[in-house]
PQR file of N, CA, C, O and H, with PARSE charges and radii, in Angstrom:
ATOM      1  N   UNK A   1      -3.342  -7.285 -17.842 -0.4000 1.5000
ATOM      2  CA  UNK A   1      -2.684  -8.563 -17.994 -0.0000 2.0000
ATOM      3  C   UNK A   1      -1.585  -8.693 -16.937  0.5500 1.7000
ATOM      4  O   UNK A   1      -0.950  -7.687 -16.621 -0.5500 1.4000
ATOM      5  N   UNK A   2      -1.332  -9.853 -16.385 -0.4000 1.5000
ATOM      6  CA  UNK A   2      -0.605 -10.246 -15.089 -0.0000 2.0000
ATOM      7  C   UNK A   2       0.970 -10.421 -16.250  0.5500 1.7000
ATOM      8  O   UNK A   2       1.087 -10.934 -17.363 -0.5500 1.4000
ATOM      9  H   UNK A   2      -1.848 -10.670 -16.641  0.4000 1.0000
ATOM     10  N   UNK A   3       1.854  -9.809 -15.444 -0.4000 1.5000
ATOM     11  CA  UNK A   3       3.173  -9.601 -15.690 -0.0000 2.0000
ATOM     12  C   UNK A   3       4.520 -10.089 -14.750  0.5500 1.7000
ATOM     13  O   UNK A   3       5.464  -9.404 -14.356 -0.5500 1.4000
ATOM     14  H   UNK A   3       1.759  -9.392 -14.540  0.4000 1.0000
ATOM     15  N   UNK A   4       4.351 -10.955 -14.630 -0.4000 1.5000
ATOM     16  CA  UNK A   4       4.885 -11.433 -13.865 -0.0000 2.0000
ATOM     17  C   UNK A   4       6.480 -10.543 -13.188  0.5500 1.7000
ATOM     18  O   UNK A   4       6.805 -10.222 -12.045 -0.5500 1.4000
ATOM     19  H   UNK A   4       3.584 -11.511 -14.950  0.4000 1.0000
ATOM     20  N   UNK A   5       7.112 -10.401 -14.440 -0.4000 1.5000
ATOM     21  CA  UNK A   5       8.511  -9.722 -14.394 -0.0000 2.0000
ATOM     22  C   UNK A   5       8.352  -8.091 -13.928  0.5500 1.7000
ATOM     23  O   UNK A   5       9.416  -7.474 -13.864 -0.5500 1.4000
ATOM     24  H   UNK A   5       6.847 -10.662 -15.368  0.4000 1.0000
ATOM     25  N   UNK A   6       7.066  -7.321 -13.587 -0.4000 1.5000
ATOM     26  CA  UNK A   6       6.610  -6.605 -12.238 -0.0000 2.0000
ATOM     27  C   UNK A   6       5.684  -6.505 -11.012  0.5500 1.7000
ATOM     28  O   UNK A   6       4.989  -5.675 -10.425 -0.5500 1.4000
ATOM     29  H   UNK A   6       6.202  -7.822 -13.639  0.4000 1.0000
ATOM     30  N   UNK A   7       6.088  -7.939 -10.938 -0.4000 1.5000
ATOM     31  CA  UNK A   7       5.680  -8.403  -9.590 -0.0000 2.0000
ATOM     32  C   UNK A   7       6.546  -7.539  -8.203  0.5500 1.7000
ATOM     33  O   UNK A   7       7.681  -7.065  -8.239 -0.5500 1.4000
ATOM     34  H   UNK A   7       6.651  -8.613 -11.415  0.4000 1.0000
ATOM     35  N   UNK A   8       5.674  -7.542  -7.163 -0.4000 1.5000
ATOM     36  CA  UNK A   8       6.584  -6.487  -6.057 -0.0000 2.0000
ATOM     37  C   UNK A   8       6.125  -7.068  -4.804  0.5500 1.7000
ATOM     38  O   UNK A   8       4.900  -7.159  -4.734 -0.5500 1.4000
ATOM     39  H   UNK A   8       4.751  -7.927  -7.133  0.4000 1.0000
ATOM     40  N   UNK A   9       6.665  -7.412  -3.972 -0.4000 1.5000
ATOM     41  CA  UNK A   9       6.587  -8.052  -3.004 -0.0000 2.0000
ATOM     42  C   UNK A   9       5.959  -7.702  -2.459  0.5500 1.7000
ATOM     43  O   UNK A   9       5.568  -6.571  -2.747 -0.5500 1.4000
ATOM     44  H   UNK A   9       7.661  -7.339  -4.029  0.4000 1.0000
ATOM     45  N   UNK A  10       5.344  -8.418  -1.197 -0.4000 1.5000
ATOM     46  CA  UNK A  10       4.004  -7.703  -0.059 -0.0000 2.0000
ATOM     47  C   UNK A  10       4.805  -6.854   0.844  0.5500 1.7000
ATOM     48  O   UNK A  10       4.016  -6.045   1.332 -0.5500 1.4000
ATOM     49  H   UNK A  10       5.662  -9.337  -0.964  0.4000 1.0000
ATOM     50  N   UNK A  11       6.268  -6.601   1.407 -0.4000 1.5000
ATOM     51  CA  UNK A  11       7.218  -5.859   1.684 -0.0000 2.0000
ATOM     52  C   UNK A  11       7.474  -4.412   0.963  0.5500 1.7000
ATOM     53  O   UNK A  11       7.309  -3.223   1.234 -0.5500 1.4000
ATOM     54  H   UNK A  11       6.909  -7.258   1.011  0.4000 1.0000
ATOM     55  N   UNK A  12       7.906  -5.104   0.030 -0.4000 1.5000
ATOM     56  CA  UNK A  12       7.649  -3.533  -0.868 -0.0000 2.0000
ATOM     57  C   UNK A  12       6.217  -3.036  -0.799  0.5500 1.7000
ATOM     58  O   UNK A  12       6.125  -2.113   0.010 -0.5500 1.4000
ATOM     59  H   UNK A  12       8.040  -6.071  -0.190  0.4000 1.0000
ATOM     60  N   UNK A  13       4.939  -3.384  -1.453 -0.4000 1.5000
ATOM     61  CA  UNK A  13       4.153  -2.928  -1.468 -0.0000 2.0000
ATOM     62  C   UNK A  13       3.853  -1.941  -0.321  0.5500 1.7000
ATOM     63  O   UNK A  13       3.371  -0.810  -0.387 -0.5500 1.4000
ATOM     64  H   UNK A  13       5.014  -4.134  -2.111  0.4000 1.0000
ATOM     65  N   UNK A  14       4.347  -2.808   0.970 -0.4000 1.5000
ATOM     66  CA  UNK A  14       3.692  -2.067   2.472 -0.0000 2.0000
ATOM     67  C   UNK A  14       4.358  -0.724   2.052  0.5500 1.7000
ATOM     68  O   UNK A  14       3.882   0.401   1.900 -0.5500 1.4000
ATOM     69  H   UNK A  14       4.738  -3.727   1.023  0.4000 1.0000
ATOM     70  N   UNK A  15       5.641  -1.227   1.912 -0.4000 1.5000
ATOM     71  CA  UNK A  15       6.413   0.299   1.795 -0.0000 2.0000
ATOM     72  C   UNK A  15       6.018   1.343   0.761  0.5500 1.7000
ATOM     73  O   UNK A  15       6.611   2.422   0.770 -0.5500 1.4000
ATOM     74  H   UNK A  15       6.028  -2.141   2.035  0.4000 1.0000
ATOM     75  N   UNK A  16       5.281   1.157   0.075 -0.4000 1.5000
ATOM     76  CA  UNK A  16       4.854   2.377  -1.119 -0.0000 2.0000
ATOM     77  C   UNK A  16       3.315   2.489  -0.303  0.5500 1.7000
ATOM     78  O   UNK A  16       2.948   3.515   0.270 -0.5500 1.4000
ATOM     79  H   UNK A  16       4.800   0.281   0.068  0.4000 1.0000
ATOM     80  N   UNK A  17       2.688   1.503  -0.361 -0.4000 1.5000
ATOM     81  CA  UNK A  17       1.354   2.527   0.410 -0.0000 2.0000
ATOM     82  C   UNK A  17       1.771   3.644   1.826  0.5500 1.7000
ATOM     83  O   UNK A  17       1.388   4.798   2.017 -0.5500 1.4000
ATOM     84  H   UNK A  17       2.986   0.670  -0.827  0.4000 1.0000
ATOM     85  N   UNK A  18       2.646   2.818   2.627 -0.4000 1.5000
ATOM     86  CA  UNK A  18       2.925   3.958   3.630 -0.0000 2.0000
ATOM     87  C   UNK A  18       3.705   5.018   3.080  0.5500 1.7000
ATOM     88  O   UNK A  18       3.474   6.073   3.671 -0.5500 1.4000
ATOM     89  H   UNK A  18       2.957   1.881   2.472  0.4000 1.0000
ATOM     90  N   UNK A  19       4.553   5.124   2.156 -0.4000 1.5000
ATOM     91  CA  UNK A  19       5.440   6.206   2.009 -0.0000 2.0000
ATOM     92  C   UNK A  19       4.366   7.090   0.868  0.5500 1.7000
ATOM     93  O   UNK A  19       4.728   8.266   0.884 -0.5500 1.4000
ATOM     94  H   UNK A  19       4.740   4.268   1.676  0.4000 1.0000
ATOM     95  N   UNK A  20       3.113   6.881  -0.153 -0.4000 1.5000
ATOM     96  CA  UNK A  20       2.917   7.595  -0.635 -0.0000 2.0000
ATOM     97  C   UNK A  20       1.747   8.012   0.499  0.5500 1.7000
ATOM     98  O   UNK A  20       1.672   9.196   0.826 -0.5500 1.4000
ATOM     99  H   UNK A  20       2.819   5.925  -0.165  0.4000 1.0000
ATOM    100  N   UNK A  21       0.838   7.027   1.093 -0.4000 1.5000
ATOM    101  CA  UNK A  21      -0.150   7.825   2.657 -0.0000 2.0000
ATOM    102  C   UNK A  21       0.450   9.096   2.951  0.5500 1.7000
ATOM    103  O   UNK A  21      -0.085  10.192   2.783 -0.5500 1.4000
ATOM    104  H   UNK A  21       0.899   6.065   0.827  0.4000 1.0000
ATOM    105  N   UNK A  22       1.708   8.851   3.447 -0.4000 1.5000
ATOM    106  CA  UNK A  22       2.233   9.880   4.895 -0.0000 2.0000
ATOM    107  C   UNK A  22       2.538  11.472   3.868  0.5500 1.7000
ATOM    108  O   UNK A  22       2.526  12.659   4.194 -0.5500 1.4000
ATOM    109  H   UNK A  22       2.143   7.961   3.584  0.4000 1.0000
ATOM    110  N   UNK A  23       2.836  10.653   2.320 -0.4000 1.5000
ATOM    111  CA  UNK A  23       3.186  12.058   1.556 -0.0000 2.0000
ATOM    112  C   UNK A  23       2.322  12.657   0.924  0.5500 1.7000
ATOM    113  O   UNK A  23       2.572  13.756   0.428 -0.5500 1.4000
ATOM    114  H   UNK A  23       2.846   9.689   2.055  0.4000 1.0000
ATOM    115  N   UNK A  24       1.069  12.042   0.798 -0.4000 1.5000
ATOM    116  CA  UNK A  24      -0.406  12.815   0.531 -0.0000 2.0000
ATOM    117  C   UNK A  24      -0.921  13.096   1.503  0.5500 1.7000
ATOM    118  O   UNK A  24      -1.932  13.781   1.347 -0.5500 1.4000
ATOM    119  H   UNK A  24       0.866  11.150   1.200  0.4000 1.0000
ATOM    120  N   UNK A  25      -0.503  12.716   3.089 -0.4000 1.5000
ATOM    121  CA  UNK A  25      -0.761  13.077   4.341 -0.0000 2.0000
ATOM    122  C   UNK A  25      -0.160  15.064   4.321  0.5500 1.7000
ATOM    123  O   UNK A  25      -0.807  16.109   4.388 -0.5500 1.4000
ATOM    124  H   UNK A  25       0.318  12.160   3.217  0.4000 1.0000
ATOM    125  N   UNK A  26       0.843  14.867   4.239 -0.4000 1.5000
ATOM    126  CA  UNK A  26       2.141  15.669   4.018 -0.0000 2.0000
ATOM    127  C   UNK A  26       1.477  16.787   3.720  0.5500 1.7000
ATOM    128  O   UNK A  26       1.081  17.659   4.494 -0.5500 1.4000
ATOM    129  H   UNK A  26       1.369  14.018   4.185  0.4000 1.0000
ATOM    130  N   UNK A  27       1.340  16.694   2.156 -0.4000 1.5000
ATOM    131  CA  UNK A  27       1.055  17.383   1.217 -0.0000 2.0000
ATOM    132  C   UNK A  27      -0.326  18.075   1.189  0.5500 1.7000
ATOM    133  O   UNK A  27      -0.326  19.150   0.589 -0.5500 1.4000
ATOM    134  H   UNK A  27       1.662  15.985   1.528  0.4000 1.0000
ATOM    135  N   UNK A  28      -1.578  17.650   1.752 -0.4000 1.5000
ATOM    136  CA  UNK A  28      -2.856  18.107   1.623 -0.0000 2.0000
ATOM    137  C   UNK A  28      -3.182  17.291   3.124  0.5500 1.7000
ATOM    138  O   UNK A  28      -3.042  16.077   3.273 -0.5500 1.4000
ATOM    139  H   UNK A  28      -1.577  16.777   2.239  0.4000 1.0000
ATOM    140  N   UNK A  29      -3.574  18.101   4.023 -0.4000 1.5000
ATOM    141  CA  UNK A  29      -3.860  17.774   5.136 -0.0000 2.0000
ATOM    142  C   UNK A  29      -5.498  17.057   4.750  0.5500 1.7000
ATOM    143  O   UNK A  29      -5.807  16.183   5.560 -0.5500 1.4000
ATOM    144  H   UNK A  29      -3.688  19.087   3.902  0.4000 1.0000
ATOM    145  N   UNK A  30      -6.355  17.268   3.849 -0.4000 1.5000
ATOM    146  CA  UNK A  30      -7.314  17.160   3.719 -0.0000 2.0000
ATOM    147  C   UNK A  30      -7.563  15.628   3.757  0.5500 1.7000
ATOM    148  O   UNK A  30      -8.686  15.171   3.971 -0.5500 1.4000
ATOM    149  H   UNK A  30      -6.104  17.979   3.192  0.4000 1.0000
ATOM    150  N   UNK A  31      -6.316  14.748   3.511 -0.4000 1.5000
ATOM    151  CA  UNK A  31      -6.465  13.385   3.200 -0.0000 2.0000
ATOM    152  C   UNK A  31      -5.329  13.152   4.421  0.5500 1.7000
ATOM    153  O   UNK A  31      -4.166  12.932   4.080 -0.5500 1.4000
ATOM    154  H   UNK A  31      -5.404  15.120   3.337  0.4000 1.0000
ATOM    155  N   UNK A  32      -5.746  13.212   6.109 -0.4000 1.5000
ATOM    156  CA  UNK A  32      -5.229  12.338   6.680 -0.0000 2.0000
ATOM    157  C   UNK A  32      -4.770  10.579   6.593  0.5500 1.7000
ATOM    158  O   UNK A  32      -5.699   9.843   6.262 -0.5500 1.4000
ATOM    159  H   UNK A  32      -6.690  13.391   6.386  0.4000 1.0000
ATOM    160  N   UNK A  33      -3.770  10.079   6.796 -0.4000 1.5000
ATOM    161  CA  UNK A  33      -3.083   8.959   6.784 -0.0000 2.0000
ATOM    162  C   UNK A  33      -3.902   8.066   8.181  0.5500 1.7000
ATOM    163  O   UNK A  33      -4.587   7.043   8.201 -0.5500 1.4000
ATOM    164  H   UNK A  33      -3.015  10.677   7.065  0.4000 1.0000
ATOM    165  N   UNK A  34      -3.541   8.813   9.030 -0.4000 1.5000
ATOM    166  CA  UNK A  34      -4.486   8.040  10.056 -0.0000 2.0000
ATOM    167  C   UNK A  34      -5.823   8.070  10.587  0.5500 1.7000
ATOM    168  O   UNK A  34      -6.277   7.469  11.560 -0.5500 1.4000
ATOM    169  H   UNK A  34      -2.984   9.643   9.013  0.4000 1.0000
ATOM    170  N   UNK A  35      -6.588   9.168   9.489 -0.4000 1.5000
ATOM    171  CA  UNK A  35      -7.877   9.056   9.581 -0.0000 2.0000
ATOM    172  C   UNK A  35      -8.241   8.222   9.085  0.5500 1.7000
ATOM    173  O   UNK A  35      -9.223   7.847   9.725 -0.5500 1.4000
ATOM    174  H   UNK A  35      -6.219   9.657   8.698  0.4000 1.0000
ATOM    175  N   UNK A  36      -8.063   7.515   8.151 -0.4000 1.5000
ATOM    176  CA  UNK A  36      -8.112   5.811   7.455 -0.0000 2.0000
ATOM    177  C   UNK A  36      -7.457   4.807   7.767  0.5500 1.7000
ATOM    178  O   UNK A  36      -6.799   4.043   7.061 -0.5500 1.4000
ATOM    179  H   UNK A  36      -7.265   7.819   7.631  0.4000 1.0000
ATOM    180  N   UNK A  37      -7.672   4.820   8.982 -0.4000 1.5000
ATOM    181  CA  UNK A  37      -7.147   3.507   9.879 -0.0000 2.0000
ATOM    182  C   UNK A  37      -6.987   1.933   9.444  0.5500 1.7000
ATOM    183  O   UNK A  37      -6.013   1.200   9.272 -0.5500 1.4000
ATOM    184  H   UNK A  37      -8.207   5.441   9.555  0.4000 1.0000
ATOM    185  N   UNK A  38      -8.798   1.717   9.319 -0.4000 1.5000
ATOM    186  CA  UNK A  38      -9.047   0.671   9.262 -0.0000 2.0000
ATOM    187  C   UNK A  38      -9.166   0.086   7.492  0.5500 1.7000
ATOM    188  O   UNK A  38      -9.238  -1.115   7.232 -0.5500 1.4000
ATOM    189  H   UNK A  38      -9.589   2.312   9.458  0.4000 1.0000
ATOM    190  N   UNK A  39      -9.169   1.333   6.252 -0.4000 1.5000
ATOM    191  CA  UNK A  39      -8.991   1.371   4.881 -0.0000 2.0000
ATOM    192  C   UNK A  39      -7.361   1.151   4.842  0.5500 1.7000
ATOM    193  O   UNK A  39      -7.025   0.452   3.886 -0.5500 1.4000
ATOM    194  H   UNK A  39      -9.111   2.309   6.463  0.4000 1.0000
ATOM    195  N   UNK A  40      -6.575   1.473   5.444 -0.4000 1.5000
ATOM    196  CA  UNK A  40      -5.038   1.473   5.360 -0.0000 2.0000
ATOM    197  C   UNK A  40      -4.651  -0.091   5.819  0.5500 1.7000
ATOM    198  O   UNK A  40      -3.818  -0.865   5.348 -0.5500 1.4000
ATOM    199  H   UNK A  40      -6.848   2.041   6.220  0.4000 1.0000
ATOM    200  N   UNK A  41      -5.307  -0.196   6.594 -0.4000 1.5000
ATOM    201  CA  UNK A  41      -5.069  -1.724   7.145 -0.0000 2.0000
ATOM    202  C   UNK A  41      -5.608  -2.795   6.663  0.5500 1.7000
ATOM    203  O   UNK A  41      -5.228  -3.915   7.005 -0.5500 1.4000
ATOM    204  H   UNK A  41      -5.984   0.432   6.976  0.4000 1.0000
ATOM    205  N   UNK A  42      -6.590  -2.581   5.784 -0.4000 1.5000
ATOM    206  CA  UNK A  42      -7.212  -4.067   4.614 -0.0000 2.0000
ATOM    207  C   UNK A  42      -6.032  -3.846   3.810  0.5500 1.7000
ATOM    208  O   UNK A  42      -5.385  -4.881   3.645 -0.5500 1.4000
ATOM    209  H   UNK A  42      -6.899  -1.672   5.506  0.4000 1.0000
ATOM    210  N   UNK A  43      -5.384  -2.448   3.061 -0.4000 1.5000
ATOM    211  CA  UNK A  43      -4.335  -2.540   2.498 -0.0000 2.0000
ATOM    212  C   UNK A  43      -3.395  -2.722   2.705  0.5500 1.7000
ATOM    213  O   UNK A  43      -2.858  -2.116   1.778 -0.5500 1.4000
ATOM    214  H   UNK A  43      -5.909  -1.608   3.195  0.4000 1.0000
ATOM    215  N   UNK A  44      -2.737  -3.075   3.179 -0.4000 1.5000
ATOM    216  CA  UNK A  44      -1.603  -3.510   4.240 -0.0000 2.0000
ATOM    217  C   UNK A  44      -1.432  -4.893   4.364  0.5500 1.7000
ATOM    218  O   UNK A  44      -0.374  -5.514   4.260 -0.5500 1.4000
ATOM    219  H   UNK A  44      -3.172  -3.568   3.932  0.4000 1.0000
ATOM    220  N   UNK A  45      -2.628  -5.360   4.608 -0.4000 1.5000
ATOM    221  CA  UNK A  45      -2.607  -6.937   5.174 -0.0000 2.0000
ATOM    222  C   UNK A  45      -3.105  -7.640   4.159  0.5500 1.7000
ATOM    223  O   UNK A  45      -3.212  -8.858   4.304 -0.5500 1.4000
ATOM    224  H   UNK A  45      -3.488  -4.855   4.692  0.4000 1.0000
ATOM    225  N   UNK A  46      -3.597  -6.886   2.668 -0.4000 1.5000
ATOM    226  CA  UNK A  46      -3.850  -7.868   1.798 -0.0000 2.0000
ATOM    227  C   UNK A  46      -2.175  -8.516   1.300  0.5500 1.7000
ATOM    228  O   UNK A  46      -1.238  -7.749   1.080 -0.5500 1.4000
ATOM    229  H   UNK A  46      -3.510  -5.897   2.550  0.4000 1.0000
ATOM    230  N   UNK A  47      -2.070  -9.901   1.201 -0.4000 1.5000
ATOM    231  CA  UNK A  47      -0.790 -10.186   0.890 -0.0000 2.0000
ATOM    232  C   UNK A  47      -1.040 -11.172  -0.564  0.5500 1.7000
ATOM    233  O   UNK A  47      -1.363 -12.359  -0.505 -0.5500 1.4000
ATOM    234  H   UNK A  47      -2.831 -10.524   1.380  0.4000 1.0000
ATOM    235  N   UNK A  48      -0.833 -10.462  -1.764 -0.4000 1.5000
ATOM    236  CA  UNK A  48      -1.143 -11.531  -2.652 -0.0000 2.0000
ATOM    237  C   UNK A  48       0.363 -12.248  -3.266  0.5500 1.7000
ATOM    238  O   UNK A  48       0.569 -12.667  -4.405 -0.5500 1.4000
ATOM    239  H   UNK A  48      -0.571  -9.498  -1.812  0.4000 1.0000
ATOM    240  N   UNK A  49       1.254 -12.224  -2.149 -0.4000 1.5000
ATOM    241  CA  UNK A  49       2.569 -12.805  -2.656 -0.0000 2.0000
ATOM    242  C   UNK A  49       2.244 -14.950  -2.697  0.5500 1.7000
ATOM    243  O   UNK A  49       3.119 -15.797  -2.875 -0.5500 1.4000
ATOM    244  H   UNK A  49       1.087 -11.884  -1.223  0.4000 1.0000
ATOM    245  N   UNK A  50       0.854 -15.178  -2.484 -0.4000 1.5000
ATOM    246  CA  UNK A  50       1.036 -16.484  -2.472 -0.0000 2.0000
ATOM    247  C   UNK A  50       0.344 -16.859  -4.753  0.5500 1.7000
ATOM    248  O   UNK A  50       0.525 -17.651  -5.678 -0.5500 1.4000
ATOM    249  H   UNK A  50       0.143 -14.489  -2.340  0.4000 1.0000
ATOM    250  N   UNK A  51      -0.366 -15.689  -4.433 -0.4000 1.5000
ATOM    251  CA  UNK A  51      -0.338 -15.831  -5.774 -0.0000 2.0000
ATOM    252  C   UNK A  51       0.640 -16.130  -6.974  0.5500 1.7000
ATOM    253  O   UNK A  51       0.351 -16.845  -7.934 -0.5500 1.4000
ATOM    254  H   UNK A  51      -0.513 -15.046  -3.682  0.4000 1.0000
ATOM    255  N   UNK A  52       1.689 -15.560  -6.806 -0.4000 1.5000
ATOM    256  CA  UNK A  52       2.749 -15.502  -7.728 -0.0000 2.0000
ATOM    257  C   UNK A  52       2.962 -17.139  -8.047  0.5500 1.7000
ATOM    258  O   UNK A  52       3.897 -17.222  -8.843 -0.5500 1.4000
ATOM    259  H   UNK A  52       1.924 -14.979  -6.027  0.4000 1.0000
ATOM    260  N   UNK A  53       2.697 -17.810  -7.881 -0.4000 1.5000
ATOM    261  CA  UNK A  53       3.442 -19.135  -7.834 -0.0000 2.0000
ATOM    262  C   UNK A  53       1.940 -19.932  -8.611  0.5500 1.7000
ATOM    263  O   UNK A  53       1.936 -21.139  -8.849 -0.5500 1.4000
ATOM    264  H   UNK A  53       1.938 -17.742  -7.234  0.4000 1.0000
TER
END
């Protein structure tokens, strides 16, 4: 169910996919960050902040 009152901006969001990537990058080399280039970047650029409204 859509919750409005934890909604998170497309700003924030960028910032938690890159900061948890680089720390499962980090953490287990097995799951490179930039071996998923082009999977990191549909996530990234999906922006559903027009939804909110």
């Amino acid at each position: 169910m859509f919750k409005p009152e934890s909604w998170q901006s497309h700003d924030e969001y960028r910032t938690i996919v890159a900061t948890i990537g680089h720390r499962l990058s980090r953490n287990n080399p097995k799951y490179s960050f930039n071996e998923y280039d082009e999977e990191r970047q549909k996530l990234l650029n999906l922006n559903l902040d027009p939804l909110l409204d």
